[in-house]
Steps between C-alpha positions, in 0.01 A plus 500: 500500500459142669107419526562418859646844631197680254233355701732497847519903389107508423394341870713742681446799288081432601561485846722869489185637295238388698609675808685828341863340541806611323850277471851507444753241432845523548687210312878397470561126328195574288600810333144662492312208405268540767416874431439385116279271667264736619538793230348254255181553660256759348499757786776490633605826568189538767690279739834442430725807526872407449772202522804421611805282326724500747798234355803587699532531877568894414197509352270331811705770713490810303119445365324306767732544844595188547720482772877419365550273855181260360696468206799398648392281753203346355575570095303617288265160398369500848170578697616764619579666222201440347306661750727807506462550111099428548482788758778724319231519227217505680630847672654642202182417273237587795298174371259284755711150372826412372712217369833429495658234313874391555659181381787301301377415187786337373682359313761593818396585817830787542655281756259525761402167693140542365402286201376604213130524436461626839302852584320702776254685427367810750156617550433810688246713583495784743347303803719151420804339359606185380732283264413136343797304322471197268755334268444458146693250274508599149751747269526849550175599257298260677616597846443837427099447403516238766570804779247734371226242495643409842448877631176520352366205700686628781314839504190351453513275794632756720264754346168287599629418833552859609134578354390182670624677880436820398114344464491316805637805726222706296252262668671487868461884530153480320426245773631723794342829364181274544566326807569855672146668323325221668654536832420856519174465357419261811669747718231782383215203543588420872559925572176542395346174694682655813341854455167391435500265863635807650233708415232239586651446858581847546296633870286846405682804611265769527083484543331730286367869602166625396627858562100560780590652791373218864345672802887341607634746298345811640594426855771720653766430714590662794302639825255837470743819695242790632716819366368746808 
């Protein structure tokens, strides 16, 4: 296995571990050079599942749902594809990332108006979707290492920019959730200012009552009547 991809493989494969992740692949051009990839890790098996080698447009259909009008309007080595295959996998495989790899690598390029040495490669997860192309020049062994190292990069980049917002919307609702204790905490500050000046300007209601009986109180009312 080329050096490169090994240690491509290796930074990825750190980044799915340190947070739990699992990941699929679902390749085409490459003919499961990816998956072989990651499988020559130690571990493996405690985060990546399955694969897909998906070589001919039946296959992307019938294994991944690709959509048979993508293929005929956009072909096969296209972004759009790729992302299709990327999230074909992702469903089928229930994994938190995938790649996708599809490409010409050569010596022909099956009469299609890209050239050879070209590929898209898909990255999905289940919040976000995307597809990066580049164009390789080389012959078809090369092109083929050339697209895996490609991908790897790819999901890399991808991988710490989505960590990178994921982060920085951790800290916008961190800083809400603490903007909104602080308001209420005021809130309860100024109720209790208000209640305390109430109670100090507040007029006395009642006087007090010993409970002694006045000379006032033994008066009666009324006028004497002589009963004879």
């Amino acid at each position: 296995m080329d050096e490169d991809i090994q240690a491509a493989a290796a930074r990825l494969v750190r980044r799915l571990k340190e947070g739990g992740h699992s990941i699929t692949v679902a390749e085409s051009c490459t003919g499961g050079l990816l998956a072989s990839a990651f499988t020559d890790i130690a571990g493996a098996s405690h985060w990546f599942n399955q694969s897909w080698v998906t070589y001919s447009n039946e296959a992307k259909m019938s294994q991944l749902g690709v959509n048979p009008e993508t293929l005929e309007k956009r072909g096969a080595v296209s972004s759009y594809v790729a992302i299709e295959m990327a999230k074909g996998a992702l469903q089928n495989a229930d994994a938190d990332i995938a790649i996708s790899i599809t490409g010409i690598a050569g010596p022909g390029n099956d009469s299609t108006t890209k050239k050879v040495g070209t590929v898209y490669v898909g990255i999905a997860s289940k919040s976000w979707a995307n597809a990066e192309s580049t164009q390789i020049g080389g012959n078809r062994s090369e092109n083929k290492i050339g697209f895996v190292h490609f991908a790897l990069l790819t999901a890399i980049g991808r991988w710490d920019e989505a960590m990178d917002a994921a982060e920085e919307n951790r800290k916008k609702l961190q800083q809400m959730a603490d903007e909104k204790e602080r308001a209420r905490v005021e809130f309860e500050k100024e109720r209790a200012k208000r209640e305390a000046q109430a109670k100090q300007s507040a007029p006395w209601q009642d006087e007090s009552w010993s409970g002694e009986r006045t000379e006032e109180d033994s008066e009666s009312f009324g006028e004497e009547v002589d009963w004879k």
